[in-house]
Structure formats: C-alpha cells, structure tokens
C-alpha positions in Angstrom: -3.5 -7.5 -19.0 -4.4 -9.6 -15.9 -3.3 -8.9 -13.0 -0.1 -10.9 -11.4 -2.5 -12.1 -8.5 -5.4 -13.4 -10.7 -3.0 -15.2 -13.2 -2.2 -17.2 -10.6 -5.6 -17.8 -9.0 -5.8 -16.4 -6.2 -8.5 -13.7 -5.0 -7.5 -10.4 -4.4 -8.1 -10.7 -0.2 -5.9 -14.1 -0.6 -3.3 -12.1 -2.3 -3.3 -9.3 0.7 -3.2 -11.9 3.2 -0.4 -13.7 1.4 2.0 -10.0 1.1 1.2 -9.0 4.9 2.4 -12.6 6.4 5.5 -11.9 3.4 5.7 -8.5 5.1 5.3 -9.7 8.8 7.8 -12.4 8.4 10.6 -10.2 7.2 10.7 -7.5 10.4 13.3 -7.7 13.1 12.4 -10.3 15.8 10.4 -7.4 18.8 8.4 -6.0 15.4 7.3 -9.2 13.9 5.4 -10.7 17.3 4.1 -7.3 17.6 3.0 -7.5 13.9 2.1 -11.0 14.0 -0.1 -10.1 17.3 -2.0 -7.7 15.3 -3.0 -10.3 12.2 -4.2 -12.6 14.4 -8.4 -12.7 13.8 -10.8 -14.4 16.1 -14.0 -14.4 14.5 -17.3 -15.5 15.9 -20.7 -16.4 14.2 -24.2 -17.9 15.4 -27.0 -19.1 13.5 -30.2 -17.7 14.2 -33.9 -20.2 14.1 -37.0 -19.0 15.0 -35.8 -15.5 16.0 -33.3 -16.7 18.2 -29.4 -16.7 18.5 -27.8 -20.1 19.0 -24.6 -20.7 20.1 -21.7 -18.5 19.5 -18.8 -20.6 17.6 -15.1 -19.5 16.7 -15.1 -19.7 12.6 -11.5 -20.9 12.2 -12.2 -24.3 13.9 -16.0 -24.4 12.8 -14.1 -24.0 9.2 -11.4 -26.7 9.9 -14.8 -29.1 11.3 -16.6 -28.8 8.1 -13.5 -29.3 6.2 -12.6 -32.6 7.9 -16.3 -33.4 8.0 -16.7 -33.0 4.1 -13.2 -34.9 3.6 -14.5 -38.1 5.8 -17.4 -37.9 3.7 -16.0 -37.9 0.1 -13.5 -40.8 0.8 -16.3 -43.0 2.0 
C-alpha cells in the first residue's frame, strides 16, 4: 500500500511542509504569527572556484531567478 502522500506525488518533505502551514494556519491569531515566525527559512549558499568563496546569495530568490530565467528561455 502506498502511502496517501506519494499517491499523490508529492515527496515526503513537501508533504511535511504542506501539514505544518495546514497546522500553522489553523491556531488562534497571537499563536499563528508566532508559529508562522518560526517557519520562516532564510537560507544562504555560495559557490566556490579556485578555492575561494564567492558571493553569498539568499536561495529563495536565486531559486525564483533561475525559474524565471529557465521560463524566458523555453518560450523563446
């Protein structure tokens, strides 16, 4: 038997992200913006050539760039 989460496509860190915003959203108005606080992520990476680091960049809007990027691309 599959599991309800994989029937319907989705990876199991998807699915966890998906039941904690189902779970943040249904709290009382002072505990959801303290939940909602605590999901927020700001990840960082760099690339590294020739040994050293480059620039650090935030990976939500260096995801949404290549994204748009790859878009533009395919309808041309």
């Amino acid at each position: 038997m599959v599991a309800a989460w994989k029937a319907a496509g989705l990876t199991y860190n998807r699915y966890l992200a998906v039941a904690a915003r189902v779970v943040r959203r249904s709290l009382k108005e002072d505990l959801r913006l303290q939940a909602e606080r605590r999901g927020e992520m700001d990840l960082r990476f760099a690339k590294w050539e020739a040994g050293k680091q480059g620039e650090n960049k935030n990976l939500a809007s260096a995801n949404e760039a290549a994204m748009a990027e790859a878009a533009g691309s395919s309808s041309s």
